[in-house]
N, C-alpha and C positions, 0 to 999 in steps of 0.2 A: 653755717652749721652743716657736715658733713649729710646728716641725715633730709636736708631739704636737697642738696647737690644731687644726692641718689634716688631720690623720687622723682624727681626732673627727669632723670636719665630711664626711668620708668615711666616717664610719659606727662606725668602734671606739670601742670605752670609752676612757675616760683611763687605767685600769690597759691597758690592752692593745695602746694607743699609746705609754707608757712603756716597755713590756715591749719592742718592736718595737724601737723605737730605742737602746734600750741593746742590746738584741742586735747588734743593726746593730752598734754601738761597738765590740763583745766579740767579733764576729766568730762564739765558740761558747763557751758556760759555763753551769756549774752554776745552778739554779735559784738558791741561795743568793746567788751573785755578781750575777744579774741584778737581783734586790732591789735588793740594796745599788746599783746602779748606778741601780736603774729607783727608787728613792724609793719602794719599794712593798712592804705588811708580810708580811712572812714567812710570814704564814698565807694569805694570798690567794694569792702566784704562782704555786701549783702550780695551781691552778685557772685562773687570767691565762693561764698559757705554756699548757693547755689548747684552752682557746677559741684562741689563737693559731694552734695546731695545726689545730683543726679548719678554721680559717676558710683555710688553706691557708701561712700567713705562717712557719710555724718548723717543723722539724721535732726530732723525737730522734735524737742521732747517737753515742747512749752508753748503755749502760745502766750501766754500773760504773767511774766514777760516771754517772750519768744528765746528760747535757750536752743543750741543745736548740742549734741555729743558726737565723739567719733566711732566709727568702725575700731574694735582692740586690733592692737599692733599684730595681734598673733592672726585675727583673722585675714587681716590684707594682706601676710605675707606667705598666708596658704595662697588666697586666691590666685596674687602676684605670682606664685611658684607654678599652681596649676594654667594659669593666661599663658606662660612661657612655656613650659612642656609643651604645651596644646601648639602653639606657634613653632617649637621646634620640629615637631613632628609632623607640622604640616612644611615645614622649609626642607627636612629632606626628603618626602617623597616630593616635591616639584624639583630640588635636585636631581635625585636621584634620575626621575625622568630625562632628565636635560644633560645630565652627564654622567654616560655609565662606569661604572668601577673601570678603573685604569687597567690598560691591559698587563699582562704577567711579565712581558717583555721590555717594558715600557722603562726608561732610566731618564730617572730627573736631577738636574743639575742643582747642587746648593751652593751658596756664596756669603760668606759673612757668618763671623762665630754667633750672631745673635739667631742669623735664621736656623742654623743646625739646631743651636740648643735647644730651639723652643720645638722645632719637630721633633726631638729627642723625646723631650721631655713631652712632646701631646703624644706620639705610640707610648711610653710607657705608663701613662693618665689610664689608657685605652686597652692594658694588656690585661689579659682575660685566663691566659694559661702557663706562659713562658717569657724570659727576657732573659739571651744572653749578652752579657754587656763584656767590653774589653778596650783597655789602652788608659789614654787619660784620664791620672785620677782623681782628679776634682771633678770631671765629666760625671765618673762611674758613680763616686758617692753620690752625686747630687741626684742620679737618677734611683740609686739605691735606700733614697728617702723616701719617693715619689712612688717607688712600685707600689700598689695595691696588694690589701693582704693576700693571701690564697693565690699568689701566682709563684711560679717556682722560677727565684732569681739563681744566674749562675756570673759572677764576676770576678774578673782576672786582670792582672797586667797583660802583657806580650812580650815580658822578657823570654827570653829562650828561643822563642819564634823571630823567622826571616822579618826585617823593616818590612811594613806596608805605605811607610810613608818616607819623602825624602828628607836629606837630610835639611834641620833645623825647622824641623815638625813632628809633630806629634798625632800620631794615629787615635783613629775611635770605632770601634764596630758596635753594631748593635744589629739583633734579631729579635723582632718579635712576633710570639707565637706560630712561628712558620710562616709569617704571611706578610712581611715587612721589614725591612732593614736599610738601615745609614753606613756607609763608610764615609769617615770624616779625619780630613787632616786640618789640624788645629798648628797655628803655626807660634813656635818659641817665642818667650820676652824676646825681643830686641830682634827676632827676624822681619824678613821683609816679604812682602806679597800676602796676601787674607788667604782667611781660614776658604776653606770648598770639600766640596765632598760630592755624593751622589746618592739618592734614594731612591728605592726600587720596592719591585713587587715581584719578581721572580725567582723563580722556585729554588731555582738552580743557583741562584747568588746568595739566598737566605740559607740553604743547605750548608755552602762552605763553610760562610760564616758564622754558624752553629758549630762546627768543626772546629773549625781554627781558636775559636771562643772554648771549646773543650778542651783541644791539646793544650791550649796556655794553661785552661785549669788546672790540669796535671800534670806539669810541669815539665811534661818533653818537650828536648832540646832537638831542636832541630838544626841542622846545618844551614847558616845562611848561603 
């Protein structure tokens, strides 16, 4: 059951994600019933609905007979939500401590169409005001799904404009918000050698590239 695999990955045991969801199912029942529903042996779930208990997910709402119910699905996945906000926000300030924003100068190598795409695709998750996008266009659409409402996309080919890429590749630019950008070369069906590119944080490379992302929009031809 997908739904016991993802509670696991939130932290409970496998008996104690069974236990959860068959309650869920039972609404409120005897230990004995929950077993049988939760696929879990008879000697464990007095111990299983236990932990349950403690961890906040079930209470007892009997003693004769002894019945537990769950926490509703909607309250444990506020909690869940609020536990991990709370945890993310404490994991970037001990980041942030430990490693400061990269400096302005700074140029990072990429290798492999998987890893471009997926940094492509995390700045444009993360854009707050602006993304010019240009070149490959399965790239461009795929990030032109992705933008967030309320930011101002501008997307174009690079027809008309000088190759930025050699031949039997395909170019990819990307700026976002002034404050980040990829150039990636994505390489043809049947060429040889992987995708690479470069990502930066400098002012003066996002600048261009806001440029050059412009002129293709409108369509001047420039001389190769």
């Amino acid at each position: 059951m997908s739904a016991v695999i993802h509670l696991q990955a939130l932290g409970l045991t496998e008996y104690e994600a069974r236990a959860y969801t068959a309650l869920l199912a039972l609404g409120r029942a005897v230990p004995a019933r929950v077993a049988r529903q939760a696929g879990i042996p008879r000697p464990k779930i007095y111990e299983t609905l236990e932990r349950l208990e403690g961890r906040g997910l079930a209470a007892k709402v009997g003693q004769n007979p002894l019945e537990y119910a769950p926490l509703s699905a909607r309250e444990y996945l506020s909690r869940a939500r609020r536990s991990f906000d709370d945890r993310l926000g404490a994991l970037e300030r001990d980041l942030t401590r430990l490693a400061p924003d990269p400096a302005p100068e700074a140029v990072y190598h990429l290798y492999g169409e998987a890893a471009i795409r997926s940094l492509c695709e995390d700045l444009t998750l993360n854009a707050r005001r602006s993304l010019h996008v240009a070149g490959d266009a399965t790239m461009a659409a795929r990030l032109e799904r992705l933008t967030p409402r309320g930011v101002h996309l501008l997307v174009s080919s690079l027809d008309g404009l000088p190759s930025v890429a050699a031949q039997g590749q395909r170019a990819f630019l990307l700026a976002r918000d002034g404050e980040a950008a990829v150039i990636a070369h994505f390489i043809d069906e049947g060429g040889s050698g992987e995708a690479h590119g470069v990502h930066t944080h400098n002012p003066v490379i996002i600048h261009l590239i806001e440029g050059y992302v412009e002129l293709a929009a409108r369509g001047v031809k420039v001389p190769g």
